[in-house]
C-alpha positions as CSV (number, residue, x, y, z in Angstrom):
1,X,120.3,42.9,100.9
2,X,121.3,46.4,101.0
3,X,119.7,48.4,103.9
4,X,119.6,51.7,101.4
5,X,120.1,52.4,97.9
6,X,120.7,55.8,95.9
7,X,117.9,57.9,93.9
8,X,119.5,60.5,91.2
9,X,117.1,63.4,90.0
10,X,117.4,66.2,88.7
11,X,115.7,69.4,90.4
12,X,115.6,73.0,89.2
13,X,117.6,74.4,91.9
14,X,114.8,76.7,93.2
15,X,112.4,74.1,93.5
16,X,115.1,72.4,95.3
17,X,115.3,75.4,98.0
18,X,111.9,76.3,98.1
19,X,110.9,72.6,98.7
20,X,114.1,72.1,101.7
21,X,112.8,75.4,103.4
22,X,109.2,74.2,103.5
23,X,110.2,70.5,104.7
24,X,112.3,72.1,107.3
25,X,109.4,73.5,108.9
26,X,108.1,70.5,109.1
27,X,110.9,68.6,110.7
28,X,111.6,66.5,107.6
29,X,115.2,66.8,105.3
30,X,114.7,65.7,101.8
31,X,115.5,62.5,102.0
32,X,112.7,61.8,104.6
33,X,110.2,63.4,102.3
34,X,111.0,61.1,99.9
35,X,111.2,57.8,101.7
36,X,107.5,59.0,103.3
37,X,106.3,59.8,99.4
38,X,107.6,56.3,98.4
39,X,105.9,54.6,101.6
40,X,102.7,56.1,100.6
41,X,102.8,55.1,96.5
42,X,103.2,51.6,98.1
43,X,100.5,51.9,100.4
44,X,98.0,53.7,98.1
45,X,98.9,51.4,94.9
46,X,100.2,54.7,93.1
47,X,100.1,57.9,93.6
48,X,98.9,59.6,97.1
49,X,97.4,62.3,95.3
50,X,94.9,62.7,92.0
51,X,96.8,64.1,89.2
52,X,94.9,66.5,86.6
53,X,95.2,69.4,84.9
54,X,93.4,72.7,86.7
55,X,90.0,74.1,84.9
56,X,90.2,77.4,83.3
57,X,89.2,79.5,86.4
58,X,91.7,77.4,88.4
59,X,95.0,78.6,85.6
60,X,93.4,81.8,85.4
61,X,93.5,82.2,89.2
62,X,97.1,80.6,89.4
63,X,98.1,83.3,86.6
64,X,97.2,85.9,88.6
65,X,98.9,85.1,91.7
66,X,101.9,84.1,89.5
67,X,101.8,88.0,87.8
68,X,100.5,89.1,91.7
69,X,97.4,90.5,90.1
70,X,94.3,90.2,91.3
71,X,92.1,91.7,93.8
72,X,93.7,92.9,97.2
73,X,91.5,93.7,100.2
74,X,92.2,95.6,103.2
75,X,90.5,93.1,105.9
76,X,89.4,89.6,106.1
77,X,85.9,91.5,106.1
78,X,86.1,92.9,103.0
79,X,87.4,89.9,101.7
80,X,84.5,87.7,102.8
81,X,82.1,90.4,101.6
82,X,83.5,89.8,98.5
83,X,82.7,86.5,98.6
84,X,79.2,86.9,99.1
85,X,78.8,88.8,96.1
């Protein structure tokens, strides 16, 4: 029995990047990431995580961050007071 075996996919190349630079920071290549999702579909019986679609207030808030709209506040406080209201 082979002791590794190839996976092809193909990745928008700036999901690619973005993905590598954020793996990097965690001490993990791309190949590691993989094998440790893999490891965990076996373990949970599927996938590690819940799959669904976002609720309207969700893809409207995604939206916004997407266009970089949205409000902006100047410190945490007026953030959290914000909040409160």
């Amino acid at each position: 029995m082979s002791k590794s075996t190839m996976i092809h996919a193909r990745i928008e190349p700036a999901l690619k990047h973005d993905a590598e630079q954020m793996l990097s920071e965690l001490g993990l290549n791309m190949t590691q990431a993989i094998t440790l999702f893999l490891q965990q579909v076996r373990l949970n019986r599927g996938l590690p995580f819940e799959v669904k679609l976002p609720t309207p207030q969700t893809q409207k808030a995604l939206d916004e961050l997407d266009k970089r709209e949205g409000k902006k506040f100047s410190t945490i406080d007026d953030l959290f007071d914000d909040l409160e209201n």
